[in-house]
mmJSON file of the N, C-alpha and C atoms, coordinates in Angstrom:
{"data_MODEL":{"atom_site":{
"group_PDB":["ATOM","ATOM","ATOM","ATOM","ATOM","ATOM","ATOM","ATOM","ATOM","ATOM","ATOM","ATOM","ATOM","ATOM","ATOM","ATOM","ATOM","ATOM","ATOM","ATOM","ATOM","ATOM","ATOM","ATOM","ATOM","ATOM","ATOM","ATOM","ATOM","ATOM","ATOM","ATOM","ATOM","ATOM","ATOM","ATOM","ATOM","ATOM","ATOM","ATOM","ATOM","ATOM","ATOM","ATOM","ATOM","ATOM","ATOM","ATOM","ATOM","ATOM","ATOM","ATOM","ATOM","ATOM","ATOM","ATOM","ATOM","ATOM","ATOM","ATOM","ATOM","ATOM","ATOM","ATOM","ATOM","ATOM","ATOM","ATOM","ATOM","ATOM","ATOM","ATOM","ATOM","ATOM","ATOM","ATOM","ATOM","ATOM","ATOM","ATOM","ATOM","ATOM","ATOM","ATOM","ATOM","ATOM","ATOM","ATOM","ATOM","ATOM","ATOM","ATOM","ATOM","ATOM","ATOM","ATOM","ATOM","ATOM","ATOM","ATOM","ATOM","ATOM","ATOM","ATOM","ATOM","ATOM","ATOM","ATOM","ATOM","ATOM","ATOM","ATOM","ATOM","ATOM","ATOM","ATOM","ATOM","ATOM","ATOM","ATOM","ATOM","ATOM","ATOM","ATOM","ATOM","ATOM","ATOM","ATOM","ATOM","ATOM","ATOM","ATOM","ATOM","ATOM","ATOM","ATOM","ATOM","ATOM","ATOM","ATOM","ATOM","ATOM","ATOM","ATOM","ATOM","ATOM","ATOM","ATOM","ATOM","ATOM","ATOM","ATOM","ATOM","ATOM","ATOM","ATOM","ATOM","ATOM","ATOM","ATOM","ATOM","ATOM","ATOM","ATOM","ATOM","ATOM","ATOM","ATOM","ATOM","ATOM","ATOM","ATOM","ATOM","ATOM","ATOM","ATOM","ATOM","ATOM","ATOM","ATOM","ATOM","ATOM","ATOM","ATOM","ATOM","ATOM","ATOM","ATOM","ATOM","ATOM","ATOM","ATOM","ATOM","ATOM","ATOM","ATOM","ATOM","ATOM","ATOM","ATOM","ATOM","ATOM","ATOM","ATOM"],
"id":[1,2,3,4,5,6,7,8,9,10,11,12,13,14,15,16,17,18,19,20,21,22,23,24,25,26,27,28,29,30,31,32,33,34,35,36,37,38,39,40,41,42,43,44,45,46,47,48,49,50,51,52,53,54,55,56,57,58,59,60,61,62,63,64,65,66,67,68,69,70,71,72,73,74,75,76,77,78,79,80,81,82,83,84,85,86,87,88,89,90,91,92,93,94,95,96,97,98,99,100,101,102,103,104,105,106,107,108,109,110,111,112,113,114,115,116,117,118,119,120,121,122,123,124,125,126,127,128,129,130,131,132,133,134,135,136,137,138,139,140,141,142,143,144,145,146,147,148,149,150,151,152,153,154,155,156,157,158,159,160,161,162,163,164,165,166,167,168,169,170,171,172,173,174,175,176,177,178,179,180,181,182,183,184,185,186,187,188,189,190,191,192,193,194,195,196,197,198,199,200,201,202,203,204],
"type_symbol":["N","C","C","N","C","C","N","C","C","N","C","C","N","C","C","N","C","C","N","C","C","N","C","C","N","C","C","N","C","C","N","C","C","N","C","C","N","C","C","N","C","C","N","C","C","N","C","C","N","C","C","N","C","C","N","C","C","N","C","C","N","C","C","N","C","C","N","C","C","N","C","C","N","C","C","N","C","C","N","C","C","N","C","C","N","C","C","N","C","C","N","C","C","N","C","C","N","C","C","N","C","C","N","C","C","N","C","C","N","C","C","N","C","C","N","C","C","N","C","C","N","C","C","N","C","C","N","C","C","N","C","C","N","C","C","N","C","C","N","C","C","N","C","C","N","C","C","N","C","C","N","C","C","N","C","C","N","C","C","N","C","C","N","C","C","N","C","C","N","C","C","N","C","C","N","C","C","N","C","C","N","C","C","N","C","C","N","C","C","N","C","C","N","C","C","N","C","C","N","C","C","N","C","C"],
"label_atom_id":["N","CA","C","N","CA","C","N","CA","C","N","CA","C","N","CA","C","N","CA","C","N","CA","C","N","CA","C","N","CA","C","N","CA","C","N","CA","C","N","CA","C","N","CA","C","N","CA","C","N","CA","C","N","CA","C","N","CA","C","N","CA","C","N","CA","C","N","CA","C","N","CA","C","N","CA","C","N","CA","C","N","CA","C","N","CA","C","N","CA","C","N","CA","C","N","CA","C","N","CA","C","N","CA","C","N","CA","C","N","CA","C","N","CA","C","N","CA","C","N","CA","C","N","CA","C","N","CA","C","N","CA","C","N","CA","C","N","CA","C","N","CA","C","N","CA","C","N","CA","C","N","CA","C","N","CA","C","N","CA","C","N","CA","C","N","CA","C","N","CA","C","N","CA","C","N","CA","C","N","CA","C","N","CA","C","N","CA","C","N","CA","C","N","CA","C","N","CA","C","N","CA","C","N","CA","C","N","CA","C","N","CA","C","N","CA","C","N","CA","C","N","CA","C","N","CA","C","N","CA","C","N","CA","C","N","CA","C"],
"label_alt_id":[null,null,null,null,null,null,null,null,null,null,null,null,null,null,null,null,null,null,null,null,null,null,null,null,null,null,null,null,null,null,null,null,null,null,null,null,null,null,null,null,null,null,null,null,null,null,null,null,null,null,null,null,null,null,null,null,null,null,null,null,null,null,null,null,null,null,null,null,null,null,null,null,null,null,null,null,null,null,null,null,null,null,null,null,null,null,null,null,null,null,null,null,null,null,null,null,null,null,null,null,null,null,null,null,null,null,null,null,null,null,null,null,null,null,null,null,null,null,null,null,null,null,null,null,null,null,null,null,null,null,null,null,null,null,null,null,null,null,null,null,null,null,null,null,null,null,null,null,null,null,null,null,null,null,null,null,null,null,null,null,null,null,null,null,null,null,null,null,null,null,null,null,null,null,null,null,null,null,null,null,null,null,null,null,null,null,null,null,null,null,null,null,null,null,null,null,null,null,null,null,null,null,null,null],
"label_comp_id":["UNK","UNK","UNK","UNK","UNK","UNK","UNK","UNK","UNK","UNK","UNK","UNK","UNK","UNK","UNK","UNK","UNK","UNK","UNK","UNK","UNK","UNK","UNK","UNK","UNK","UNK","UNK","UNK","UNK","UNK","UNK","UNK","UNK","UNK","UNK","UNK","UNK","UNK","UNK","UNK","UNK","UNK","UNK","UNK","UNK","UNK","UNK","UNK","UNK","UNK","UNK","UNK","UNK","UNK","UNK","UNK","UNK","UNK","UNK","UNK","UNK","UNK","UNK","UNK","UNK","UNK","UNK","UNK","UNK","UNK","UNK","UNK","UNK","UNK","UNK","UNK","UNK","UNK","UNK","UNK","UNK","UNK","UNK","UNK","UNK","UNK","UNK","UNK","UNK","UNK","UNK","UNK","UNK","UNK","UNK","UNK","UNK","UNK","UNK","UNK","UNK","UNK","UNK","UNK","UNK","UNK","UNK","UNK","UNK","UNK","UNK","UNK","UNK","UNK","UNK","UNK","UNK","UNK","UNK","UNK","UNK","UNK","UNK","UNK","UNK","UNK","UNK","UNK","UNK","UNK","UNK","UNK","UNK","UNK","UNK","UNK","UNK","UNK","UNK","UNK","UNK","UNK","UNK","UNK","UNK","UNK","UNK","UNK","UNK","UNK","UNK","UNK","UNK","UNK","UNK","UNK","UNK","UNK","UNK","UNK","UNK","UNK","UNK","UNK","UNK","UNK","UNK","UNK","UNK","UNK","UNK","UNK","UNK","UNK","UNK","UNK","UNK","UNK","UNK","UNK","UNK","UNK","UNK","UNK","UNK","UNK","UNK","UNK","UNK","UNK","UNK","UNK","UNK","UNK","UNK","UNK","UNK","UNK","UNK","UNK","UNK","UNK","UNK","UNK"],
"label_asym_id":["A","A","A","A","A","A","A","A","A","A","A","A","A","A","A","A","A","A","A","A","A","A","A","A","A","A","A","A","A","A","A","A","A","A","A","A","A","A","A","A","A","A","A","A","A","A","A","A","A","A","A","A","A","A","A","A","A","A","A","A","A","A","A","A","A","A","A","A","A","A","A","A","A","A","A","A","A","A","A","A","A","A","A","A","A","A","A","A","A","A","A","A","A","A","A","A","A","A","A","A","A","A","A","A","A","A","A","A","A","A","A","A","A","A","A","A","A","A","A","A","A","A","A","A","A","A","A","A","A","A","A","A","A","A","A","A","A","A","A","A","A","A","A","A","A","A","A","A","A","A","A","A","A","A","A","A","A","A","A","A","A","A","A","A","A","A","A","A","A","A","A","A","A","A","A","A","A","A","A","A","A","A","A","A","A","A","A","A","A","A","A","A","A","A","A","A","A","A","A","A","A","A","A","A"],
"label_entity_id":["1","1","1","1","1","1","1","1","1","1","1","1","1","1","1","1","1","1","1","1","1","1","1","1","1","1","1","1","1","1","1","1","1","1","1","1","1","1","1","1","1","1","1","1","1","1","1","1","1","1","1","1","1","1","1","1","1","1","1","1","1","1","1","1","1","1","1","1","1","1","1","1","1","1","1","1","1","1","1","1","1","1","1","1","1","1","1","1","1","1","1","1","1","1","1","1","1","1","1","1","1","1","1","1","1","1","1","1","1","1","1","1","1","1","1","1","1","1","1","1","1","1","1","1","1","1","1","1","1","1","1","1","1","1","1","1","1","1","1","1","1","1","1","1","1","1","1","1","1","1","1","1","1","1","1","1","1","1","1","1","1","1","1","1","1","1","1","1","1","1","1","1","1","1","1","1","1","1","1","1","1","1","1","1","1","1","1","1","1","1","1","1","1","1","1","1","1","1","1","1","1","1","1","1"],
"label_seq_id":[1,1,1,2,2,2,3,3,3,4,4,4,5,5,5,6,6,6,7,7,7,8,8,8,9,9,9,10,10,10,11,11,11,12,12,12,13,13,13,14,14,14,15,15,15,16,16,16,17,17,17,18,18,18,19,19,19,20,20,20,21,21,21,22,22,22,23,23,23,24,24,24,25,25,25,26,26,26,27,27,27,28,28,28,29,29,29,30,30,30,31,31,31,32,32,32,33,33,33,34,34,34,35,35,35,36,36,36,37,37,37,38,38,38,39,39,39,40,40,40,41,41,41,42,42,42,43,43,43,44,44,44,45,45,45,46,46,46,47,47,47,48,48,48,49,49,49,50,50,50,51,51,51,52,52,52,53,53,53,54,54,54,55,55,55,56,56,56,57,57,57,58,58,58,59,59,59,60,60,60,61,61,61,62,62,62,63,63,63,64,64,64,65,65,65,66,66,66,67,67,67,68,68,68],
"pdbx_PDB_ins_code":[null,null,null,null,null,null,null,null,null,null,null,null,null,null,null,null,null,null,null,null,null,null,null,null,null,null,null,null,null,null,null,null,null,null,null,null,null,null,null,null,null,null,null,null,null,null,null,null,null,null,null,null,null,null,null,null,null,null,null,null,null,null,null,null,null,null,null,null,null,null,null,null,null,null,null,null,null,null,null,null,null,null,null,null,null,null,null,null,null,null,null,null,null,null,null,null,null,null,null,null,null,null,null,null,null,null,null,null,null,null,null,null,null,null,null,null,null,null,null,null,null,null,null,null,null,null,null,null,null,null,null,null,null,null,null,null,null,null,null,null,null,null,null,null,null,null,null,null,null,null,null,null,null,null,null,null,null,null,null,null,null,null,null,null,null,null,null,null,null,null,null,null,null,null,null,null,null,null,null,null,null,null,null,null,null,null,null,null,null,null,null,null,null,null,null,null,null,null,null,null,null,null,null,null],
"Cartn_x":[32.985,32.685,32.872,32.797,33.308,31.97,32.443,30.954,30.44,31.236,30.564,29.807,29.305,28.258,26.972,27.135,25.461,25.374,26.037,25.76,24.907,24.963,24.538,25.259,24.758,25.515,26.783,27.678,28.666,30.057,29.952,30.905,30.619,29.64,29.103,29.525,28.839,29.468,30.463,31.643,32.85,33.612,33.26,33.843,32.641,31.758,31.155,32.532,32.403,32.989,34.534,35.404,36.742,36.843,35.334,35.365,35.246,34.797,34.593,35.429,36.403,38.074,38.639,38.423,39.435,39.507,37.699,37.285,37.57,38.081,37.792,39.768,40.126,42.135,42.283,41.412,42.055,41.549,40.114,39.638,41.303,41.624,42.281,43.83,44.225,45.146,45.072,43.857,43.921,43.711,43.182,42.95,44.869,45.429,46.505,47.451,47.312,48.147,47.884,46.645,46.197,46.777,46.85,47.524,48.842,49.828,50.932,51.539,50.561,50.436,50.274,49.238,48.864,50.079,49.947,50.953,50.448,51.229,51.382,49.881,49.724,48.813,47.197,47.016,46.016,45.721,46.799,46.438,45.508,46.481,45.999,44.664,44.061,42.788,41.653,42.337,41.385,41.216,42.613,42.576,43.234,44.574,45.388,46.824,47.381,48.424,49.818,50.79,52.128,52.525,52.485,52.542,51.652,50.316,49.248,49.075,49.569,50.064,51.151,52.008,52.922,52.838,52.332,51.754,51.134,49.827,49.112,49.624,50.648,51.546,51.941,52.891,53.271,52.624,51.436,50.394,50.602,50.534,50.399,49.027,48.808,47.443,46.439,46.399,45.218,44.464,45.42,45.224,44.541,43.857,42.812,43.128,42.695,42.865,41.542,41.415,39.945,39.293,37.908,37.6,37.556,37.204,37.404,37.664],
"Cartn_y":[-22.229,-22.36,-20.995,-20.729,-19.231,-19.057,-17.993,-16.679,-17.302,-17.595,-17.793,-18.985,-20.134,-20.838,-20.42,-19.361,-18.475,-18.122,-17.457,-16.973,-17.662,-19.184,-20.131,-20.087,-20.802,-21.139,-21.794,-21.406,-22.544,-21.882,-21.047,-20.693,-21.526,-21.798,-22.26,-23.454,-24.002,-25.717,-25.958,-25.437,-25.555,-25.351,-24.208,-23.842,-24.936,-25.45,-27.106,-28.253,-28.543,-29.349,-29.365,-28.132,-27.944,-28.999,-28.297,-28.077,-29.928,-30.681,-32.362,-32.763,-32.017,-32.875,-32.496,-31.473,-31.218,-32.238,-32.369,-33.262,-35.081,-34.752,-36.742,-36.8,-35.537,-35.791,-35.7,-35.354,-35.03,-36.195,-37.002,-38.43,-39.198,-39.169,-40.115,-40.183,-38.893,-39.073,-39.218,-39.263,-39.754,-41.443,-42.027,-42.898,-44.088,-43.13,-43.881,-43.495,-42.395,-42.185,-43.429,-43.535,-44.727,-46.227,-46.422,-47.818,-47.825,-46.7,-46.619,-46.714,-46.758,-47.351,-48.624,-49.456,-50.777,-51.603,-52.687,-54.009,-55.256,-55.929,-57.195,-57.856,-57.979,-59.099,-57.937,-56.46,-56.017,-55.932,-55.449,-55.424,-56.668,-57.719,-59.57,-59.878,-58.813,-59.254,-58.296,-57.306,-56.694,-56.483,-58.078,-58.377,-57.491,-56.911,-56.132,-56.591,-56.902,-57.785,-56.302,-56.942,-55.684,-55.182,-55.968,-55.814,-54.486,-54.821,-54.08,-52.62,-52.744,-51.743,-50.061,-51.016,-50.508,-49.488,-50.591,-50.062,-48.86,-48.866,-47.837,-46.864,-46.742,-45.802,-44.693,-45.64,-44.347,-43.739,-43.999,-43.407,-41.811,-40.854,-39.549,-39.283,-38.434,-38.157,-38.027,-37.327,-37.269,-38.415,-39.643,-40.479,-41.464,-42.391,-43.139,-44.224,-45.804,-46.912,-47.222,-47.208,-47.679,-49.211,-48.761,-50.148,-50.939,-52.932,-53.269,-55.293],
"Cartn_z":[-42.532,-43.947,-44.594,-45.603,-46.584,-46.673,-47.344,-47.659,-49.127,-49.712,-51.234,-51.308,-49.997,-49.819,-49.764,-49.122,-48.982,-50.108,-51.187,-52.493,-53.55,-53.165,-54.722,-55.5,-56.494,-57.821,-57.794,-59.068,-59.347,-57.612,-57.487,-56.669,-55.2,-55.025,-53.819,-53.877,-55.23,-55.251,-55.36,-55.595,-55.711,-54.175,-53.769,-52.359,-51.097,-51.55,-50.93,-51.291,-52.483,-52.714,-52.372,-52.148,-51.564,-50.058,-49.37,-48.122,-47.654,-48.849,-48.344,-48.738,-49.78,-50.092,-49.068,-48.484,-46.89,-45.986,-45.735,-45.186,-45.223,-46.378,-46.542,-46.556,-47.127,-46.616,-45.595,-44.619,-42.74,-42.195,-42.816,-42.14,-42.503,-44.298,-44.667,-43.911,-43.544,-42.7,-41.537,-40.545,-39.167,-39.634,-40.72,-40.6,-40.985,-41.663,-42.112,-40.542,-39.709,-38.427,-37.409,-37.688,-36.944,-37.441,-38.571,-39.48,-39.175,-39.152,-38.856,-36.943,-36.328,-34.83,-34.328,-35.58,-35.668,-35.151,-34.328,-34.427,-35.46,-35.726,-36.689,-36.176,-35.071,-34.316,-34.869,-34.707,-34.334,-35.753,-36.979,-38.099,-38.893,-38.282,-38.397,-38.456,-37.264,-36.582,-37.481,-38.213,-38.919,-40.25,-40.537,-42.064,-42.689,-42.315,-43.379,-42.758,-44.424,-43.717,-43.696,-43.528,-42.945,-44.547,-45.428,-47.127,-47.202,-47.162,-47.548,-46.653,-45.596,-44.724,-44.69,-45.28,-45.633,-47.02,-48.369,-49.269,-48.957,-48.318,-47.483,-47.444,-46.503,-45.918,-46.593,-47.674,-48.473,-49.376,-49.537,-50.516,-50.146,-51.112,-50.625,-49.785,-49.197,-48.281,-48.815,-49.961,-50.74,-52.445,-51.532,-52.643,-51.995,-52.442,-51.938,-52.782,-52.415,-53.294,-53.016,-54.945,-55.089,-54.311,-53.984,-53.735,-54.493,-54.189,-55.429,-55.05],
"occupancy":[1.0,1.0,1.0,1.0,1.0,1.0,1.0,1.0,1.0,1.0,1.0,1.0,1.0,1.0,1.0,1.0,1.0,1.0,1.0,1.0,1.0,1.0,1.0,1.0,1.0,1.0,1.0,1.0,1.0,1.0,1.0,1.0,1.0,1.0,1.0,1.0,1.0,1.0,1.0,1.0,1.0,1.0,1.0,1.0,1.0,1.0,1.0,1.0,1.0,1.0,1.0,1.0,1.0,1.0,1.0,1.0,1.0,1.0,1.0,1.0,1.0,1.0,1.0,1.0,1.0,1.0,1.0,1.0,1.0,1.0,1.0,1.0,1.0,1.0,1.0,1.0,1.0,1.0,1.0,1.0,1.0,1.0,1.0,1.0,1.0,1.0,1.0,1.0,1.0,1.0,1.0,1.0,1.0,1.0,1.0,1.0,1.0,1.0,1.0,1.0,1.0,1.0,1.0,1.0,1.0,1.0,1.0,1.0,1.0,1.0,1.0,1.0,1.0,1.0,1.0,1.0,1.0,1.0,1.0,1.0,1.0,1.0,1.0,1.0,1.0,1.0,1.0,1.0,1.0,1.0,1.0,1.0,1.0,1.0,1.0,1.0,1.0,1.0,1.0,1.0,1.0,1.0,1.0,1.0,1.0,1.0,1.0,1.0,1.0,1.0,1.0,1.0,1.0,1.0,1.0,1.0,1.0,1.0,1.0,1.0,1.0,1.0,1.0,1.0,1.0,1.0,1.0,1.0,1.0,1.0,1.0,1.0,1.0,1.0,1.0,1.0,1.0,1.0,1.0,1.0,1.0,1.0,1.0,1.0,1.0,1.0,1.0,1.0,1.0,1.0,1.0,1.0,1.0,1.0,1.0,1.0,1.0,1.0,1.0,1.0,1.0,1.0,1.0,1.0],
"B_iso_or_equiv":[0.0,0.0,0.0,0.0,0.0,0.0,0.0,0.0,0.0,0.0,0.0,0.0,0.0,0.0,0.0,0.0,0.0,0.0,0.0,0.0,0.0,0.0,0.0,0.0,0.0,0.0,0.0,0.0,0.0,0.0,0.0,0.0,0.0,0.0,0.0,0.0,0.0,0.0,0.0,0.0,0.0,0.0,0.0,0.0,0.0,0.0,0.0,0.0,0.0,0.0,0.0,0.0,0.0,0.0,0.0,0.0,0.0,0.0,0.0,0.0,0.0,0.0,0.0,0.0,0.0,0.0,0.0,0.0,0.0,0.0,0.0,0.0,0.0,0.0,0.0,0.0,0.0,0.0,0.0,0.0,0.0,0.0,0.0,0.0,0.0,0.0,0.0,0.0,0.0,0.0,0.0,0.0,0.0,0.0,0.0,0.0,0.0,0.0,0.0,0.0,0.0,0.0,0.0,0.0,0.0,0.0,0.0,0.0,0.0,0.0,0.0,0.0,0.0,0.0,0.0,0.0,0.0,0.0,0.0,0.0,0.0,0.0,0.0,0.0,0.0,0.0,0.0,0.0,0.0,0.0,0.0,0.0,0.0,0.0,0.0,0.0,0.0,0.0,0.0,0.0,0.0,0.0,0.0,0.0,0.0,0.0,0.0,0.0,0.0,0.0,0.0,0.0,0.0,0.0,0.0,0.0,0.0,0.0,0.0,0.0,0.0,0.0,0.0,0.0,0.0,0.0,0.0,0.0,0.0,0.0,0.0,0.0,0.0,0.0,0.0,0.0,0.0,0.0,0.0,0.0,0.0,0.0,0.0,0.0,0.0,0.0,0.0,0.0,0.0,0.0,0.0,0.0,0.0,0.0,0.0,0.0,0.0,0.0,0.0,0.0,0.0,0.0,0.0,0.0],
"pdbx_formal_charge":[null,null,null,null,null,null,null,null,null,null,null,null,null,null,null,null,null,null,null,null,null,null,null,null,null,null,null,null,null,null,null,null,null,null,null,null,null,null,null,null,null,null,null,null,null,null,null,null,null,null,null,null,null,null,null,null,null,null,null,null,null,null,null,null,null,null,null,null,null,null,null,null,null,null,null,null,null,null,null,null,null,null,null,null,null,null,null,null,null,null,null,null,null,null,null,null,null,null,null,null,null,null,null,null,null,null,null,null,null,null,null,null,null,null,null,null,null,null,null,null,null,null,null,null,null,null,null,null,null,null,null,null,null,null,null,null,null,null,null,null,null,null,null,null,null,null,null,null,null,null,null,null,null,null,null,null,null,null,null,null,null,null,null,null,null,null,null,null,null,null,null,null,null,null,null,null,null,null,null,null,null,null,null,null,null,null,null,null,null,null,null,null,null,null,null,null,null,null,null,null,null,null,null,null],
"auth_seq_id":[1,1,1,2,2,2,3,3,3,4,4,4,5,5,5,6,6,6,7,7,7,8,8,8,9,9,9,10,10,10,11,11,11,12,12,12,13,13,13,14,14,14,15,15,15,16,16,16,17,17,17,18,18,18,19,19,19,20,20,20,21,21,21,22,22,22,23,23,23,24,24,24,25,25,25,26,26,26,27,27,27,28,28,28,29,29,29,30,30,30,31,31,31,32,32,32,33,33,33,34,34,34,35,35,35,36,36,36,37,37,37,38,38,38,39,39,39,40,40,40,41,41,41,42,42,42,43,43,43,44,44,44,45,45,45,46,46,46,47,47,47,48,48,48,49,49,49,50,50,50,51,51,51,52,52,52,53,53,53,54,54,54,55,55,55,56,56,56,57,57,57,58,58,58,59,59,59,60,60,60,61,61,61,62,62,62,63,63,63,64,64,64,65,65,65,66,66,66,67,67,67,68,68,68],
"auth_comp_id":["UNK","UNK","UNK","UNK","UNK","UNK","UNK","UNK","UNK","UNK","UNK","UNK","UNK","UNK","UNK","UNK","UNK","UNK","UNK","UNK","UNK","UNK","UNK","UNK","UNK","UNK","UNK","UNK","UNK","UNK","UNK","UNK","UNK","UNK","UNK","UNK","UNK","UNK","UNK","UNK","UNK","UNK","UNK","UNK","UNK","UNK","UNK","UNK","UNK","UNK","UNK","UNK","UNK","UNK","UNK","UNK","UNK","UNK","UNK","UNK","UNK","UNK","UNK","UNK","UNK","UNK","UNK","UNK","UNK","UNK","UNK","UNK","UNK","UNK","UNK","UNK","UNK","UNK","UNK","UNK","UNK","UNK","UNK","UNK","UNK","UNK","UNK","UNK","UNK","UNK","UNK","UNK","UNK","UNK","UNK","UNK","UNK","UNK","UNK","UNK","UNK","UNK","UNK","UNK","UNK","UNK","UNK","UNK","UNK","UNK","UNK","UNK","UNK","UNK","UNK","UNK","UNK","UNK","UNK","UNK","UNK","UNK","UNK","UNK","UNK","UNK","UNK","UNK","UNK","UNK","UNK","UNK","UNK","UNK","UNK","UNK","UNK","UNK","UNK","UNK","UNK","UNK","UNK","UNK","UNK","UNK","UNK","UNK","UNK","UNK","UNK","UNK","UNK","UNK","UNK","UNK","UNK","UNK","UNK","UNK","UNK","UNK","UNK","UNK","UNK","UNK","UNK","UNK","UNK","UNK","UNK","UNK","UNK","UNK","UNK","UNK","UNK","UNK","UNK","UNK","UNK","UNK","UNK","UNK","UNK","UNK","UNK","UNK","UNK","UNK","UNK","UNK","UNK","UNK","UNK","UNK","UNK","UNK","UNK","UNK","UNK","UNK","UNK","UNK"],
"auth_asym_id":["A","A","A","A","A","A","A","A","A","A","A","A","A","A","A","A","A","A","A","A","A","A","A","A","A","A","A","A","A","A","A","A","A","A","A","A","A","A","A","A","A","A","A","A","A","A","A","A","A","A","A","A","A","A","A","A","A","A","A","A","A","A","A","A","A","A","A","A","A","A","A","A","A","A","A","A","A","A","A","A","A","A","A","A","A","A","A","A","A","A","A","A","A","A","A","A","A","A","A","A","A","A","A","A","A","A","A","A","A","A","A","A","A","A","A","A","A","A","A","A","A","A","A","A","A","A","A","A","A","A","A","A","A","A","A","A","A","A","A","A","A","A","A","A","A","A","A","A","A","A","A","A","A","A","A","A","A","A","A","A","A","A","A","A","A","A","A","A","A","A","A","A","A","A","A","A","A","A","A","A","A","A","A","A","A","A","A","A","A","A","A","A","A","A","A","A","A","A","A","A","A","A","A","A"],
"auth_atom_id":["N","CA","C","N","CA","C","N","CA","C","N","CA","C","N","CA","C","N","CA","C","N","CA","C","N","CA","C","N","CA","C","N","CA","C","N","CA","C","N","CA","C","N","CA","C","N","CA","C","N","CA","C","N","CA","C","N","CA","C","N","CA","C","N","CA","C","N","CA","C","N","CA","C","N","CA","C","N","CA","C","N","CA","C","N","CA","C","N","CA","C","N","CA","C","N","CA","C","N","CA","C","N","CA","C","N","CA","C","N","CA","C","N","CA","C","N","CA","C","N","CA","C","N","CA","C","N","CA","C","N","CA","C","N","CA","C","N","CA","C","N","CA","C","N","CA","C","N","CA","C","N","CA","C","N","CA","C","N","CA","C","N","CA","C","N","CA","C","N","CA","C","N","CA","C","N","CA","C","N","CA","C","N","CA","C","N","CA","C","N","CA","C","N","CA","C","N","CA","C","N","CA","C","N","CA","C","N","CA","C","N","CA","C","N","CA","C","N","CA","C","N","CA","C","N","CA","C","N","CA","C","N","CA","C","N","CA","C"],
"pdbx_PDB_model_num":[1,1,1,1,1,1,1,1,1,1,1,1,1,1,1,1,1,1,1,1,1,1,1,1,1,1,1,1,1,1,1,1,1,1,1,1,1,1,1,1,1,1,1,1,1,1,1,1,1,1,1,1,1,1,1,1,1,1,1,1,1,1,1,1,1,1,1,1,1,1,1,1,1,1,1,1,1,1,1,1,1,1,1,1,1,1,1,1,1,1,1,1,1,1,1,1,1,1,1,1,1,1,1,1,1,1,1,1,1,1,1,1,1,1,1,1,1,1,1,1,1,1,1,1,1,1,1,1,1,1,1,1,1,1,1,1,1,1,1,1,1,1,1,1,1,1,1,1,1,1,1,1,1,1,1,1,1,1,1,1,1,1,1,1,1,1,1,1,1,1,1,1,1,1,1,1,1,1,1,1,1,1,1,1,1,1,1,1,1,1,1,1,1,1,1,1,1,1,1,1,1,1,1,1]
}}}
């Protein structure tokens, strides 16, 4: 983690808040490395069809589809 967390204030929350967009783009791309391994049958079984998959895919890394 950086130094300007121990400091407080707005610098802290900002260099927090960097540190969980890192966090939630490195989940979102192990999670799409993993979708892109999927077969037809395993995707099937966990309710995402090869359409919706695909879609997925090419999303840039740091983009997310709202729930909904």
């Amino acid at each position: 983690m950086c130094k300007c967390v121990d400091r407080g204030g707005w610098a802290a929350l900002l260099c927090r808040a960097g540190w969980h967009a890192l966090g939630r783009w490195r989940r979102w791309c192990y999670e799409r490395r993993l979708l892109a391994t999927m077969t037809e049958a395993e995707m099937k079984d966990v309710g995402i069809s090869l359409a919706d998959a695909r879609e997925e895919l090419r999303r840039p890394f740091w983009s997310r589809r709202p729930r909904g």
